[in-house]
C-alpha positions as CSV (number, residue, x, y, z in Angstrom):
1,X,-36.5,-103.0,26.8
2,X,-38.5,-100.2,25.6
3,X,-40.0,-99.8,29.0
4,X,-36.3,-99.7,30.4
5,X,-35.2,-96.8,28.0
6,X,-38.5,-94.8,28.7
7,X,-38.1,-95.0,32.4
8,X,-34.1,-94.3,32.0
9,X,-35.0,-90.9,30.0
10,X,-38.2,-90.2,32.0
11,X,-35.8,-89.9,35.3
12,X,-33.1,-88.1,33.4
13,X,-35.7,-85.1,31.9
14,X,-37.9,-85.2,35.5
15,X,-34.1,-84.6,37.3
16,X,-33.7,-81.7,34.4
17,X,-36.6,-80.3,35.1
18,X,-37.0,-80.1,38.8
19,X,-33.7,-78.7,39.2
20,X,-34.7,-75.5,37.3
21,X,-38.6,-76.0,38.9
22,X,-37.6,-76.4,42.7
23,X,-33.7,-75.1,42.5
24,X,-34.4,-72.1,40.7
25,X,-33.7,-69.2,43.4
26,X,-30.5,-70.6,43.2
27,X,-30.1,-68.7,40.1
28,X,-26.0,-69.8,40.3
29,X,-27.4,-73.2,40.0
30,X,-29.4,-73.0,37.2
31,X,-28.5,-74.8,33.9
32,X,-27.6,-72.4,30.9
33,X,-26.5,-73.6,27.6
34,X,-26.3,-77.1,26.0
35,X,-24.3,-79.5,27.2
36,X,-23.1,-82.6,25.5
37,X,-25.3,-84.8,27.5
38,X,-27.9,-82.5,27.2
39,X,-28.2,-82.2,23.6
40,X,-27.8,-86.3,23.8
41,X,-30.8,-86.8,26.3
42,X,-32.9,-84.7,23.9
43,X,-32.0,-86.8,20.8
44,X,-32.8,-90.1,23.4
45,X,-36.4,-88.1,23.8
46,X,-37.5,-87.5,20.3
47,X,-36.3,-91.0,19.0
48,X,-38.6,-92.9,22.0
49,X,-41.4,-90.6,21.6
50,X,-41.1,-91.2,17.6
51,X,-41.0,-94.9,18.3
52,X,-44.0,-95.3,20.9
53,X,-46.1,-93.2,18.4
54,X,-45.9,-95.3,14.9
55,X,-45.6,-98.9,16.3
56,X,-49.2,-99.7,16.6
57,X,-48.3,-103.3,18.4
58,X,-47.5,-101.7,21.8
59,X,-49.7,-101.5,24.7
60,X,-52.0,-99.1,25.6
61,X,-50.2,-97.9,28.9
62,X,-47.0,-97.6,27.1
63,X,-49.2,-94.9,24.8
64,X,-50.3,-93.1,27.5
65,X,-46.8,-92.9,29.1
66,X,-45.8,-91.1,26.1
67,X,-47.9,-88.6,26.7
68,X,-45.8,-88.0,29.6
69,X,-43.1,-87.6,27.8
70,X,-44.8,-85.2,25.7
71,X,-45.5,-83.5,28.9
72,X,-41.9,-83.6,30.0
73,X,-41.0,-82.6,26.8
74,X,-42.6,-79.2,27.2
75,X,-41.2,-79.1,30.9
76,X,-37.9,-78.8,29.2
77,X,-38.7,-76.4,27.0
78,X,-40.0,-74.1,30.1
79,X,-37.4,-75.0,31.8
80,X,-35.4,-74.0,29.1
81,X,-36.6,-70.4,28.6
82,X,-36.6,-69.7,32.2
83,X,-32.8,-70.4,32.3
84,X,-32.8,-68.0,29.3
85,X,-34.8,-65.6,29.9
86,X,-33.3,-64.9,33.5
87,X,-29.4,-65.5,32.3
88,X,-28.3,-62.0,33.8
89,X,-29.7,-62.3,37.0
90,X,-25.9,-64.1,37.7
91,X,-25.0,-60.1,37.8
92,X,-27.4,-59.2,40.4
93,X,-26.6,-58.8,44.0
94,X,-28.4,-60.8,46.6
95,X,-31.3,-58.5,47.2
96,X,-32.2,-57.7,43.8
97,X,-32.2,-61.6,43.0
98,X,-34.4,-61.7,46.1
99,X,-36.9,-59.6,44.4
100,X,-36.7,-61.5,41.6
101,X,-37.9,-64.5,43.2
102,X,-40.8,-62.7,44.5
103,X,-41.3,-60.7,41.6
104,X,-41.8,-60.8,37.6
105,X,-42.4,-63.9,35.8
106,X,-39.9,-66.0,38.1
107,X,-42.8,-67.0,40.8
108,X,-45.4,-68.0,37.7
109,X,-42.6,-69.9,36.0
110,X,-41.3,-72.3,38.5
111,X,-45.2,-72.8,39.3
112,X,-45.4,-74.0,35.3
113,X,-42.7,-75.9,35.6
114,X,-43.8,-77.7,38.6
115,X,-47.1,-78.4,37.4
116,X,-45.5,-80.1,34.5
117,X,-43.4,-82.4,36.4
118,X,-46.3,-83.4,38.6
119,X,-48.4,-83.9,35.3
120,X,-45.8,-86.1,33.8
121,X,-45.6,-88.4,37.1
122,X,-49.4,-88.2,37.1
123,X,-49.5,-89.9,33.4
124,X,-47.3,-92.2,33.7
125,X,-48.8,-93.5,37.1
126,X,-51.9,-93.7,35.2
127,X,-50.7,-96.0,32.8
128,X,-49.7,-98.9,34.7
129,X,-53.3,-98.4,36.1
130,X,-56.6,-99.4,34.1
131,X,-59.1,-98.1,36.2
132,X,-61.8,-95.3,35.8
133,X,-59.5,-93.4,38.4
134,X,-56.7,-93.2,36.9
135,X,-58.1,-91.6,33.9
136,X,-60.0,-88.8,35.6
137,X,-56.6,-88.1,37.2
138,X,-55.2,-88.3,33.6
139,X,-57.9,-85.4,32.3
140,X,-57.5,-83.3,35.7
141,X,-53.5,-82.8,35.2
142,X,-53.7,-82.2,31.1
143,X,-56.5,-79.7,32.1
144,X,-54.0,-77.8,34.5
145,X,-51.1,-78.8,31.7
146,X,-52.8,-76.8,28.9
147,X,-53.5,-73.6,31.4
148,X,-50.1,-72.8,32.2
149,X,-49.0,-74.1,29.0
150,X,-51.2,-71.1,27.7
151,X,-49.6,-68.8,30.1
152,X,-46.3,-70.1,29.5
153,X,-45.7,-68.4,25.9
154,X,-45.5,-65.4,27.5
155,X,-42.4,-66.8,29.2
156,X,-41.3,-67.9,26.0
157,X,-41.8,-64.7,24.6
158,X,-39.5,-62.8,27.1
159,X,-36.7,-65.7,27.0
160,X,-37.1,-64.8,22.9
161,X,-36.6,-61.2,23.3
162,X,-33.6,-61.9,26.1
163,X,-31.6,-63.6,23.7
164,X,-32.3,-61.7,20.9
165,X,-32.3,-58.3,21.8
166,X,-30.4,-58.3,26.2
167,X,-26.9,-57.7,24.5
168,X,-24.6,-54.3,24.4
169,X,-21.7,-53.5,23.2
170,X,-20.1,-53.2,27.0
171,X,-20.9,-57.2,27.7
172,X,-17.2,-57.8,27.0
173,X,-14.9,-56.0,29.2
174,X,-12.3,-58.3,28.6
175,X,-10.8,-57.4,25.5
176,X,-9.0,-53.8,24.1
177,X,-11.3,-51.1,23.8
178,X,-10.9,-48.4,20.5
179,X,-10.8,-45.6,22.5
180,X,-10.9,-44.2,26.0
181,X,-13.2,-41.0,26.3
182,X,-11.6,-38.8,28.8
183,X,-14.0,-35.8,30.1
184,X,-15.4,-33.4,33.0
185,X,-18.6,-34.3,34.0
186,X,-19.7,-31.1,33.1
187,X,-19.6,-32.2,29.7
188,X,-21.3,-35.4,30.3
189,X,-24.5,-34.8,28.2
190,X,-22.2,-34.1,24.6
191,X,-19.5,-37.0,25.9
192,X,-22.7,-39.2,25.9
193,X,-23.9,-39.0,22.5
194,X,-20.5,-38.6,21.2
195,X,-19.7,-42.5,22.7
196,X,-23.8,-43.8,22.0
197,X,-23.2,-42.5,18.2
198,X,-19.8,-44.3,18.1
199,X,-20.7,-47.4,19.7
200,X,-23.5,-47.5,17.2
201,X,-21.0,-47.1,14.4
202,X,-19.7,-50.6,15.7
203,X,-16.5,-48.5,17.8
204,X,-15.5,-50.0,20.7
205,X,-15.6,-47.0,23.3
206,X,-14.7,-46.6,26.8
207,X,-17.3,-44.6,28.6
208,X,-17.5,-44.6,32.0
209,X,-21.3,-44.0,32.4
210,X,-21.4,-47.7,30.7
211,X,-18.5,-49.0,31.8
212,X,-18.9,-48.5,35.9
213,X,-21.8,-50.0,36.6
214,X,-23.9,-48.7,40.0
215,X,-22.5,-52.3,41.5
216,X,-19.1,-51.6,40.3
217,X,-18.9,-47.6,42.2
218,X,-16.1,-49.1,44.9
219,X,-13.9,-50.1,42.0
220,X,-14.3,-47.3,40.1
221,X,-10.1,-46.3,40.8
222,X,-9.4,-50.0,39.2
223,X,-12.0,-49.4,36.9
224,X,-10.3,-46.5,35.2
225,X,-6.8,-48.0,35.7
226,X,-7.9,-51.1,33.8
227,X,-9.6,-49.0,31.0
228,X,-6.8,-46.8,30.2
229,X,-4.4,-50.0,30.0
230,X,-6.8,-51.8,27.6
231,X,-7.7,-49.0,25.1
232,X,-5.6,-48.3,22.0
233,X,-6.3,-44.5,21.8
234,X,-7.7,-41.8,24.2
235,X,-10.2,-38.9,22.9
236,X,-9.7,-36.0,25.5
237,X,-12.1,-33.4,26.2
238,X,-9.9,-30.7,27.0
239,X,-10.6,-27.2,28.1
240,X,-9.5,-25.4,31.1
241,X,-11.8,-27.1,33.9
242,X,-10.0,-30.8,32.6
243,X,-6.8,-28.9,33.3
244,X,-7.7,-28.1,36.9
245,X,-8.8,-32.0,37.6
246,X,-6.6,-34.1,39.1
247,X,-8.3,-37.3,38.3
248,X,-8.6,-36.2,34.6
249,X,-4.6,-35.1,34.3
250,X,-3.4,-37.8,37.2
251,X,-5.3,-40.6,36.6
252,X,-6.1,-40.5,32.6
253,X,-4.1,-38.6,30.5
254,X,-1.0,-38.7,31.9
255,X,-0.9,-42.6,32.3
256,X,-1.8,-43.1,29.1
257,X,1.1,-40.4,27.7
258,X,3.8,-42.6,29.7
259,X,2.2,-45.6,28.1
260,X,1.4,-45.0,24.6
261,X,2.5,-41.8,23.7
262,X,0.7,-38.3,22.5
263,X,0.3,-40.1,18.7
264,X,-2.6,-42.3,20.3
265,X,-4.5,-39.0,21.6
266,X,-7.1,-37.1,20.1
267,X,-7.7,-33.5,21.3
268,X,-11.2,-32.5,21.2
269,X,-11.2,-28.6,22.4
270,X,-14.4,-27.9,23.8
271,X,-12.7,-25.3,23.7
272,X,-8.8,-24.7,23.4
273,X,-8.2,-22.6,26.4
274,X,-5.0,-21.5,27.7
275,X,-4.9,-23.2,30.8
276,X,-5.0,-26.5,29.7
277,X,-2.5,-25.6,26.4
278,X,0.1,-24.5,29.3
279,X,-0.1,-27.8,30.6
280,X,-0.1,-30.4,28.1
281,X,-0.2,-27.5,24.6
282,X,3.8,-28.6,23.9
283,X,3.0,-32.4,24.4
284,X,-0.3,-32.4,22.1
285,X,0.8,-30.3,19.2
286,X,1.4,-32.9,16.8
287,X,-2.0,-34.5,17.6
288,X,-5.0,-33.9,15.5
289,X,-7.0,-31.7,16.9
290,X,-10.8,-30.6,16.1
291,X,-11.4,-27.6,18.4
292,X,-15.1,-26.3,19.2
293,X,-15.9,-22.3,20.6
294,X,-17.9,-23.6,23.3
295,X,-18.4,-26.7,25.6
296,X,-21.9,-27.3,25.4
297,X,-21.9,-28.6,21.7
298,X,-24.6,-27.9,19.2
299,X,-26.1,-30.6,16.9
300,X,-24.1,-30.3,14.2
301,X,-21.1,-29.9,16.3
302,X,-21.5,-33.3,18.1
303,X,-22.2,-34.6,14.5
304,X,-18.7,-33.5,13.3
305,X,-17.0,-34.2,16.3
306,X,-18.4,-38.3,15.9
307,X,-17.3,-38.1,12.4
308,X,-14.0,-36.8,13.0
309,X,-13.1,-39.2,16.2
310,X,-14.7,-42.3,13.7
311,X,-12.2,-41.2,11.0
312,X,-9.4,-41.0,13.2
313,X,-10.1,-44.4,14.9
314,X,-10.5,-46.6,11.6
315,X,-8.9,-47.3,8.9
316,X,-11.9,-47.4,6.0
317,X,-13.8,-45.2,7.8
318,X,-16.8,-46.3,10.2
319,X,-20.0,-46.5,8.3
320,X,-22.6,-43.2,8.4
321,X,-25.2,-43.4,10.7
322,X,-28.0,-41.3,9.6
323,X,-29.8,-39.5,12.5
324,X,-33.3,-39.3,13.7
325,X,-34.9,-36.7,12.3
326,X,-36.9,-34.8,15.2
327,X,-40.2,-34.9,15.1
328,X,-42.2,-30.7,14.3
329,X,-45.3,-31.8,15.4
330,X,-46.0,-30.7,19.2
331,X,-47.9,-33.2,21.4
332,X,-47.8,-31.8,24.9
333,X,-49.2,-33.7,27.6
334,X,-49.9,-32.6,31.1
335,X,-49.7,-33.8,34.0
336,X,-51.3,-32.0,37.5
337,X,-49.0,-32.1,40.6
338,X,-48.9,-30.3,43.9
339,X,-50.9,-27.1,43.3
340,X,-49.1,-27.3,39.5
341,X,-48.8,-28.5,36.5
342,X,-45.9,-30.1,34.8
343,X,-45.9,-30.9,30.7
344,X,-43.4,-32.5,28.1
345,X,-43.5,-32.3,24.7
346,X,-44.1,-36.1,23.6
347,X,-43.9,-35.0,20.0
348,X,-44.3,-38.4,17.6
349,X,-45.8,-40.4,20.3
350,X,-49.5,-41.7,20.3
351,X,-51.9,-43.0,23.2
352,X,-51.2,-46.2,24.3
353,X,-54.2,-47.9,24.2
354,X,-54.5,-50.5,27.4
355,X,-55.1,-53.4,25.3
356,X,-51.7,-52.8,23.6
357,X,-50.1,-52.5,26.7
358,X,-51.3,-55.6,28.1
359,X,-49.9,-57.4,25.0
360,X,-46.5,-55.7,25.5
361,X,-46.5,-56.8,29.2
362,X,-46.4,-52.9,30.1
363,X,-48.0,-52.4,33.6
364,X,-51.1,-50.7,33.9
365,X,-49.9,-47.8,36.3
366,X,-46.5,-45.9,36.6
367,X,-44.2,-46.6,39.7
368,X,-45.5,-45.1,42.7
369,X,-43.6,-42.4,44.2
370,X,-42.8,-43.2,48.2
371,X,-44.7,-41.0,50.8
372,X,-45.6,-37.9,48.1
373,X,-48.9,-36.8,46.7
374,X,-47.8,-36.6,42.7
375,X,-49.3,-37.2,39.3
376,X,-49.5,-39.7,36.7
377,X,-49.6,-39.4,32.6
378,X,-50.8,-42.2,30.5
379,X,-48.6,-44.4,28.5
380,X,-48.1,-42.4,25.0
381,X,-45.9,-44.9,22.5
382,X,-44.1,-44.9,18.5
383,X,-42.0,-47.1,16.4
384,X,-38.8,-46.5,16.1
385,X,-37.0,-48.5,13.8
386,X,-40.1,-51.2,13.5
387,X,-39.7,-51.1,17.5
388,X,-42.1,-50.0,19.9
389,X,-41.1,-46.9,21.9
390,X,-43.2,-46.3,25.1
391,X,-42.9,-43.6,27.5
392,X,-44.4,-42.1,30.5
393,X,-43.9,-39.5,33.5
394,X,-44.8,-38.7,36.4
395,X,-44.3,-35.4,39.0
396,X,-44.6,-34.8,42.3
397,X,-42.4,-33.2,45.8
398,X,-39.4,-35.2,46.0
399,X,-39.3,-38.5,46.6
400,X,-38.0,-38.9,50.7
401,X,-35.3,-40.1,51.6
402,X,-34.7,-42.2,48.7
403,X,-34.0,-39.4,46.2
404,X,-31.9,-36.5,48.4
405,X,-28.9,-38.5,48.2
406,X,-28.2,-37.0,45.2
407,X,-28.6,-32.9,46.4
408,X,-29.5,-30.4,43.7
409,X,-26.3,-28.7,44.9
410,X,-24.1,-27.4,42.2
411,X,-21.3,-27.1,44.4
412,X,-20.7,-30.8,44.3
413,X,-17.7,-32.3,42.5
414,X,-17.9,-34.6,39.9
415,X,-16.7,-37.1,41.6
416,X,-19.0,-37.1,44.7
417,X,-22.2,-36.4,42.6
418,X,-21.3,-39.6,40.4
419,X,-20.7,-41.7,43.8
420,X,-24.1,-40.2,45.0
421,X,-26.2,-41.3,41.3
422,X,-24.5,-44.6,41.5
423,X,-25.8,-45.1,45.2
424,X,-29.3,-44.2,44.0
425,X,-29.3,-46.2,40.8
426,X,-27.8,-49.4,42.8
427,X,-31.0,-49.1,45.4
428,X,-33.5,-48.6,42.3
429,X,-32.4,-51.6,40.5
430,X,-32.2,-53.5,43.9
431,X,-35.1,-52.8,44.7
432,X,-37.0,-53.6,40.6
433,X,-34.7,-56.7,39.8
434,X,-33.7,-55.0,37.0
435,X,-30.1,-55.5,34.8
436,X,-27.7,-52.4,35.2
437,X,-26.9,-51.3,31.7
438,X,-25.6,-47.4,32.5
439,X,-26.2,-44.2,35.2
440,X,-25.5,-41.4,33.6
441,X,-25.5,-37.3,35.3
442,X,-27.5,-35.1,33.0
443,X,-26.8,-31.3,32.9
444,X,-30.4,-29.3,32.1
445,X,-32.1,-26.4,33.0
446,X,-28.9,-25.0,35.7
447,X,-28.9,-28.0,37.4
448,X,-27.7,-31.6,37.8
449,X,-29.9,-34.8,37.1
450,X,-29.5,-37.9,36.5
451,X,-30.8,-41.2,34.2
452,X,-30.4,-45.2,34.4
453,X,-30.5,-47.3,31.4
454,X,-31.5,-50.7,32.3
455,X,-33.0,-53.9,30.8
456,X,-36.1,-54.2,32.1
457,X,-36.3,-57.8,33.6
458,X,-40.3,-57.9,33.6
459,X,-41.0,-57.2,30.2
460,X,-37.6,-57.3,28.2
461,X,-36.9,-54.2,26.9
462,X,-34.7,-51.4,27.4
463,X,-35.4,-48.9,29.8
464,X,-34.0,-45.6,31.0
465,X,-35.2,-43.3,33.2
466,X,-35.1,-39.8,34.1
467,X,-35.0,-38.2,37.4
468,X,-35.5,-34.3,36.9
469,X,-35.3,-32.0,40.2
470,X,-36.2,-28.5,39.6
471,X,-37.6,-25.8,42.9
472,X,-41.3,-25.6,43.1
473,X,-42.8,-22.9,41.9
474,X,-44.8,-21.6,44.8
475,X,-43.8,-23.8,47.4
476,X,-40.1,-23.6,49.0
477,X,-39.3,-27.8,48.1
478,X,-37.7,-29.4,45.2
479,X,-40.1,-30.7,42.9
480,X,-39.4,-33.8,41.2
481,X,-40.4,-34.8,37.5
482,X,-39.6,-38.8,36.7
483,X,-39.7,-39.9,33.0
484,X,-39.5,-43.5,31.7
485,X,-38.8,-44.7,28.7
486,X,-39.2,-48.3,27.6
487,X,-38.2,-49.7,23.9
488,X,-38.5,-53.0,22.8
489,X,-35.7,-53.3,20.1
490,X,-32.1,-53.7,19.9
491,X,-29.8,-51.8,22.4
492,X,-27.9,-50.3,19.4
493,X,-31.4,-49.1,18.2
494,X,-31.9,-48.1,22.0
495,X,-29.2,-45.5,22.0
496,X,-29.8,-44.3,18.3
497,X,-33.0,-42.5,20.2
498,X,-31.5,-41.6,23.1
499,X,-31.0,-37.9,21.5
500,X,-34.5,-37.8,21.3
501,X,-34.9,-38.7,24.9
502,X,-33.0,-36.2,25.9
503,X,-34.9,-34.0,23.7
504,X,-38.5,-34.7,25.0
505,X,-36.7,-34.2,29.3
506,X,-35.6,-31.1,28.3
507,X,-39.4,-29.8,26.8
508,X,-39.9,-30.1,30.4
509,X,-42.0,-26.9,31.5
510,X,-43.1,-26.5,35.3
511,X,-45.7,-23.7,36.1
């Protein structure tokens, strides 16, 4: 009988597994949470193995097919992590999870998985057998068992840090959101601490830069429509160039007036010019305004303005968030580059010594820029929060064809530059297998940028990188500056230091 039970949950875990080892491409497939019959079958599995390891009155063989099932057993738990570990690759599109398949730890995983299985069928083969065979093919498969089994904690590891630390506050769409932010992109870089700060104060915002994924750029129209519906108050951005947008006016403010009223809107004057007061000043009066003399918001201004939208939004008040304090210190590293040099001020951050990198899965090299001769800095890293922080950059002419969709042209309207970065960020991540988090357009130096966030699929951390265009020099070209910053913590934690991200791009200095 005991024999008939083993068999019964050997076939039920060797089905388990091999769907996940042979049918895991099919990421759509694969299995993702507990299931009633799951959790039963692994009940069924600890009880047997229990049982055929204290009774001492059953055969031999029987013992050595429960060392199969302590082999299954850890075929479930690979099986397991890899299900985890790789539970957001449902939002990737077809060629990104093509990459993945070819890519990261997917390839290494199914082949531990496999090796498993085969050990499992390999043991209990061997133990209806009582020959000298069957026990060197016993002590060849737990030989290859224990060397992916040693390789598989580092799979373990990133299915860990997936479920622990792969969430953001934007992973639920579905529900209302606090407050719809409502800007030009010309103010994008103050609009995007002012939502990081409040999301990290536990406020539900509606940013688009989050919101609209690089997938999501056809819908944007819906998008919007859907996000002014769901949120229960809008903070505008108002000066005279939100006046002169249609899309701003048309398709954001005014929707929401005829919906909620002007008692659900917050003016934020960055600052209160005339133009926009002539269109919407008689509509707005009552509202609370906090008004700025400029657009381009200084520290303490984008302090006040957070605490003044967080009063506003809740009741008791969202709790203080202390900010980082900037590093003094300068630590400028170098990097050479077509005929010049290119530095950033990595002030707080340390050598990264390659031995640490190899324990935090970091690669050994930067990314590679297609068809250009360019330069590559070491990994510098710091702790942030008890996290590691690691960045690098790298410079060189731009990158071909990949990079010139989004021009250096100032000209462009915010609407077409934002359709432009999403195009770009949607072939990056295609082409890395990476989660889509944010793209974001960043305002430095005169010019327009722009930066990814993304949870970086390989390693499992959060990543964001910079794409910095600036004219050569000496040479008549655009030269290019990429900087990437990885940090292994929480995503809240993640966008407490994005101030000093943008901090260290904009130490950039060319010469």
């Amino acid at each position: 009988m005991a024999l008939i039970v083993q068999g019964f949950l050997l076939s039920l875990g060797l089905a388990y597994a091999a769907r996940v080892g042979w049918a895991g491409p099919k990421f759509e497939r694969s299995l993702t949470g507990d299931s009633r019959s799951e959790v039963l079958w692994h009940c069924g599995l600890l009880v047997t193995a229990a049982l055929l390891l204290l009774l001492d009155g059953w055969p031999e063989k029987v013992r050595w097919a429960w060392v199969g099932l302590v082999s299954l057993a850890m075929t479930i738990v690979l099986a397991r992590s890899y299900t985890e570990a790789y539970r957001w690759t449902g939002e990737l599109s077809p060629k990104a999870r093509r990459v993945m398949e070819s890519a990261s730890h997917l390839p290494q995983a199914r082949r531990m998985i496999r090796c498993c299985i085969w050990t499992t069928l390999a043991l209990v083969w061997a133990a209806q057998c009582e020959s000298d065979v069957s026990l060197v093919v016993i002590y060849v498969f737990l030989g290859s068992f224990l060397f992916w089994l040693l390789r598989g904690w580092q799979l373990v590891h990133l299915a860990v840090r997936t479920h622990i630390y792969g969430h953001t506050p934007w992973d639920d769409t579905t529900g209302e959101f606090d407050v719809f932010l409502s800007y030009r992109r010309l103010n994008a870089n103050v609009v995007r601490r002012i939502a990081e700060e409040l999301a990290v104060r536990g406020i539900r915002v509606w940013f688009d830069e989050y919101v609209v994924l690089a997938r999501d750029r056809r819908f944007l129209e819906q998008r919007l429509r859907d996000g002014v519906e769901k949120s229960r108050n809008m903070a505008v951005f108002s000066n005279d160039s939100y006046a002169q947008s249609p899309w701003c006016c048309h398709s954001e403010l005014d929707p929401f007036l005829a919906k909620f009223g002007a008692a659900k809107v917050i003016p934020v004057g960055m600052p209160r010019e005339a133009q926009f007061l002539t269109k919407y000043g008689n509509v707005l009066n009552g509202c609370d305004w906090i008004v700025f003399p400029r657009n381009d918001l200084l520290e303490h201004e984008i302090a006040e303005a957070v605490l003044h939208l967080a009063a506003s939004l809740t009741s008791g008040g969202a709790p203080d968030i202390h900010p980082d304090t900037l590093p003094e210190e300068s630590n400028r590293v170098e990097v050479l580059a077509d005929e010049c040099i290119a530095s950033l001020d990595l002030a707080g951050f340390k050598f990264l010594r390659p031995f640490d990198r190899e324990m935090k899965g970091i690669p050994a090299k930067g990314i590679n820029l297609k068809e250009v001769t360019s330069g590559f800095s070491d990994f510098y890293a710091c702790h942030h929060r008890g996290a590691l922080v690691a960045v690098e950059f790298s410079a060189g002419y731009e990158s071909g064809p990949q990079r010139t969709m989004v021009p250096v042209d100032k000209r462009l309207s915010d609407t077409e530059l934002m359709e432009y970065t999403r195009d770009f960020a949607a072939d990056f991540l295609e082409e890395c297998g990476h989660r889509d988090v944010g793209v974001h357009t960043v305002i430095a130096f005169g010019f327009r940028h722009f930066a990814v966030s993304y949870w970086n699929t390989s390693v499992g951390a959060w990543a964001r990188k910079y794409s910095v265009i600036l004219p050569h020099p000496r040479a008549q070209k655009n030269f290019e500056v990429v900087v990437t910053f990885t940090h292994f913590g929480q995503f809240v934690d993640f966008l407490v230091f994005a101030q000093r991200m943008d901090a260290m791009v904009n130490s950039l200095q060319i010469r």
